[in-house]
C-alpha positions in Angstrom: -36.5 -3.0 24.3 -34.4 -5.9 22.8 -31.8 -4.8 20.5 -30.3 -5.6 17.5 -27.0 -7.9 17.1 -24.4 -6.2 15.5 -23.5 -9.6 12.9 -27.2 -8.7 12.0 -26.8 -5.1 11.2 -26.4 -4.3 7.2 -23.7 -1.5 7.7 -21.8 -4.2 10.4 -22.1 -6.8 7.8 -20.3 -4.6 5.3 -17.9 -3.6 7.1 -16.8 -6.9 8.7 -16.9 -8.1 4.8 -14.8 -5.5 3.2 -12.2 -5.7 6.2 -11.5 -9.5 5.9 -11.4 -9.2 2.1 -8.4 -6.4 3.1 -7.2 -9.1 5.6 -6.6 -11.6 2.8 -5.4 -9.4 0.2 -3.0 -7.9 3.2 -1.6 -11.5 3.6 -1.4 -12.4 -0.3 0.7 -9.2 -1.2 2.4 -9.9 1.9 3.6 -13.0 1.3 4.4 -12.3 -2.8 7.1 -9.6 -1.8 8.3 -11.1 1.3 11.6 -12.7 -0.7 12.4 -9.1 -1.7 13.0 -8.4 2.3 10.4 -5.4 2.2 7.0 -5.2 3.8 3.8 -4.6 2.5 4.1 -0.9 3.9 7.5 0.1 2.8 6.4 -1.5 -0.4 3.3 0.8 -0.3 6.0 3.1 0.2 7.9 2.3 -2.7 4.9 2.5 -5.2 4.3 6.2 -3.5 7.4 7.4 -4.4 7.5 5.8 -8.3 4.0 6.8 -8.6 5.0 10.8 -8.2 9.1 10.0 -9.6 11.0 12.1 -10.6 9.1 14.5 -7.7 11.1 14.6 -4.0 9.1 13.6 -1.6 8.4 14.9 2.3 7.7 12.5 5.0 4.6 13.6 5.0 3.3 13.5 1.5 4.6 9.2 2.0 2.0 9.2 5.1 -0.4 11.3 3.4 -0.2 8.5 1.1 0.1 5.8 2.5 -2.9 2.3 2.5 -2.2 1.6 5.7 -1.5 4.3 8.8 1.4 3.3 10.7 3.1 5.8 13.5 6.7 4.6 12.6 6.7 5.8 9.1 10.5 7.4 9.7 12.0 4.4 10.9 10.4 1.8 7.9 11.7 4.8 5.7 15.2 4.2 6.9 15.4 0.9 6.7 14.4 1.5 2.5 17.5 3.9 3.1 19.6 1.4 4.9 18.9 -1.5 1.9 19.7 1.5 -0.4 15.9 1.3 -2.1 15.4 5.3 -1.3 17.5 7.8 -1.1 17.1 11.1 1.4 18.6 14.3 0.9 18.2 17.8 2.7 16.2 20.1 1.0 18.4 22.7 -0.2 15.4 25.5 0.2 15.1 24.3 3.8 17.6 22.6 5.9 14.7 21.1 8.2 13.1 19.2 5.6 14.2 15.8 4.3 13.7 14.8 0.5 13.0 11.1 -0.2 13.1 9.6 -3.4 13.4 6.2 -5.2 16.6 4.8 -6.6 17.0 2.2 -9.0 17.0 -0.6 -6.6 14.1 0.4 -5.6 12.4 0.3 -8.9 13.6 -2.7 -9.6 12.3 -4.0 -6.6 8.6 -3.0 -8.0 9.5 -4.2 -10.8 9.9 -7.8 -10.3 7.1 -7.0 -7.1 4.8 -6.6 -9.4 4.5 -9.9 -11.2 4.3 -12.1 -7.6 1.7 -9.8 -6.7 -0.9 -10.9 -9.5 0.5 -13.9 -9.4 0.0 -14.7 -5.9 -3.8 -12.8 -6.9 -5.1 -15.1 -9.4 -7.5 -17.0 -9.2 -8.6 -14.7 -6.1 -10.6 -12.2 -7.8 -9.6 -12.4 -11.9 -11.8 -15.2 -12.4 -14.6 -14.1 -10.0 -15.8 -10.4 -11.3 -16.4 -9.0 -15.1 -14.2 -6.1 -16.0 -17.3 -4.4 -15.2 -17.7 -5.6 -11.9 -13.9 -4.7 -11.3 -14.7 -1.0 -12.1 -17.5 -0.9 -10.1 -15.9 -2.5 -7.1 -12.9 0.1 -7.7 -15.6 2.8 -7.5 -17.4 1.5 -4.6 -14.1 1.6 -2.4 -12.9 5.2 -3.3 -16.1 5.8 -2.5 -15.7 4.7 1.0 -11.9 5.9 1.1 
């Protein structure tokens, strides 16, 4: 019995699609926030903790929401502390846990993110889909996250 290419697959097809559209969105955002000496992780990072602000943070709630699973979440986390973009405190209910939150830098950083992002993004996709097509596509992938 002769089987079936994977390129020629439907589901393979998808997948290979949606992952190089990631790729090149990776490397856009990547290069947009790369003069603010943070990566596109810790800037995921970042937008985690403004996103729940003014809630302390575990560790694991920043993996839990992270884009992109990494194993050396602590040591990008301290490097944020280093630059002074998060802060960490002990947990005063529980001396084991550690309490992560953003500072001011931090925000900032985001905030002037932000603007090279969709700057470095347009003409990508802005001029290629209808709001419509936007909200579908936004759909489609929580769908498949």
């Amino acid at each position: 019995m002769k089987q079936e290419l994977a390129e020629n697959h439907p589901y393979m097809r998808m997948v290979v699609h949606v992952l190089r559209a990631g790729q090149i969105i990776d490397h856009k955002v990547s290069d947009a926030i790369k003069e603010f000496g943070v990566t596109h992780i810790q800037f995921n990072i970042l937008r985690i903790l403004e996103h729940r602000m003014p809630e302390k943070l575990s560790l694991g709630d920043i993996i839990d929401g992270l884009l992109f699973r990494t194993s050396d979440v602590s040591r990008l986390v301290d490097r944020l502390v280093k630059h002074g973009m998060i802060s960490r405190t002990i947990c005063p209910d529980n001396r084991r846990k550690l309490e992560l939150e953003i500072t001011d830098k931090g925000l900032e950083v985001i905030r002037l993110s932000v603007p090279k992002i969709d700057e470095a993004m347009e003409g990508f996709y802005r001029d290629k889909f209808s709001e419509e097509e936007r909200k579908q596509i936004i759909d489609m992938m929580k769908r498949i996250t």
